[in-house]
C-alpha positions in Angstrom: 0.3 -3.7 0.1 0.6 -0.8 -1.7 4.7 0.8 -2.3 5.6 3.5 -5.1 7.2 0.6 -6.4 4.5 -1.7 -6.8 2.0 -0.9 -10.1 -1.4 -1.9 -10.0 -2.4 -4.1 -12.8 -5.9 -4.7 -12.2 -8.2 -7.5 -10.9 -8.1 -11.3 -10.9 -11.1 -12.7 -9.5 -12.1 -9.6 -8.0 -8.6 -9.2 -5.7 -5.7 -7.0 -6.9 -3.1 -7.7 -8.7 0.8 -6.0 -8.5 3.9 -5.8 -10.2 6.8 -5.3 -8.0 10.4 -5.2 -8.1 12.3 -6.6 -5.1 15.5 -7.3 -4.7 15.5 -10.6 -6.7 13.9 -9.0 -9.7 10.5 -8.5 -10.3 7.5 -10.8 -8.9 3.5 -10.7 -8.8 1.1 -9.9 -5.4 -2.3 -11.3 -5.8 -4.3 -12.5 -3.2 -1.1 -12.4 -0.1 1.0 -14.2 -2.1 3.9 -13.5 -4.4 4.8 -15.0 -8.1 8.5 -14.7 -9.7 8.2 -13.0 -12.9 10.5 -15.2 -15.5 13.7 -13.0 -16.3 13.2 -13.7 -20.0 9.7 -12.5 -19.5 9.7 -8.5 -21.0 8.0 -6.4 -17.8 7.0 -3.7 -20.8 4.6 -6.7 -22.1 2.8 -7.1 -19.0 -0.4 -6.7 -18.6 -3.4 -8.0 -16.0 -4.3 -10.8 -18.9 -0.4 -12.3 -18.8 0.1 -12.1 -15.1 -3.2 -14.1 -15.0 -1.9 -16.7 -17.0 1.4 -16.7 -15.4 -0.4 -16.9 -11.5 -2.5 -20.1 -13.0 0.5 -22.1 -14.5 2.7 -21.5 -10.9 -0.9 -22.4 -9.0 -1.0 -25.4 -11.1 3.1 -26.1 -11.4 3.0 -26.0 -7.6 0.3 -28.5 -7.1 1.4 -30.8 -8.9 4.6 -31.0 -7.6 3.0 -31.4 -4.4 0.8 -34.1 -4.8 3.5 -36.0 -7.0 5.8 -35.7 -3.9 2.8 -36.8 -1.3 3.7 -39.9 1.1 1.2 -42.5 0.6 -0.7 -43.6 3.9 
């Protein structure tokens, strides 16, 4: 998953990581799945250690909208 658009930022967890710009602005690959970069995030500032940090609050933003929303059986 490799464009001339995409720029390598390194490894998370031994899987690589991407910045891309699409045509919604610009948005993290790591691991077959894809992370909206905020718009008030700077792209110049980003680096493997921020994209980290940004993948791990979605991960946990995500999950915890999901298990809030969960029926109860």
């Amino acid at each position: 998953m490799n464009n001339n658009s995409d720029t390598a930022l390194g490894k998370i967890n031994k899987k690589k990581c991407y910045l891309n710009e699409g045509k919604y602005g610009h948005y993290l690959t790591h691991d077959g799945k894809n992370y909206k970069v905020p718009e008030w995030l700077p792209i110049e500032k980003m680096d493997i250690i921020t994209a980290e940090r940004l993948i791990e609050y979605k991960k946990k933003s995500l999950n915890n909208g999901l298990t809030q929303n969960q029926p109860k059986l």
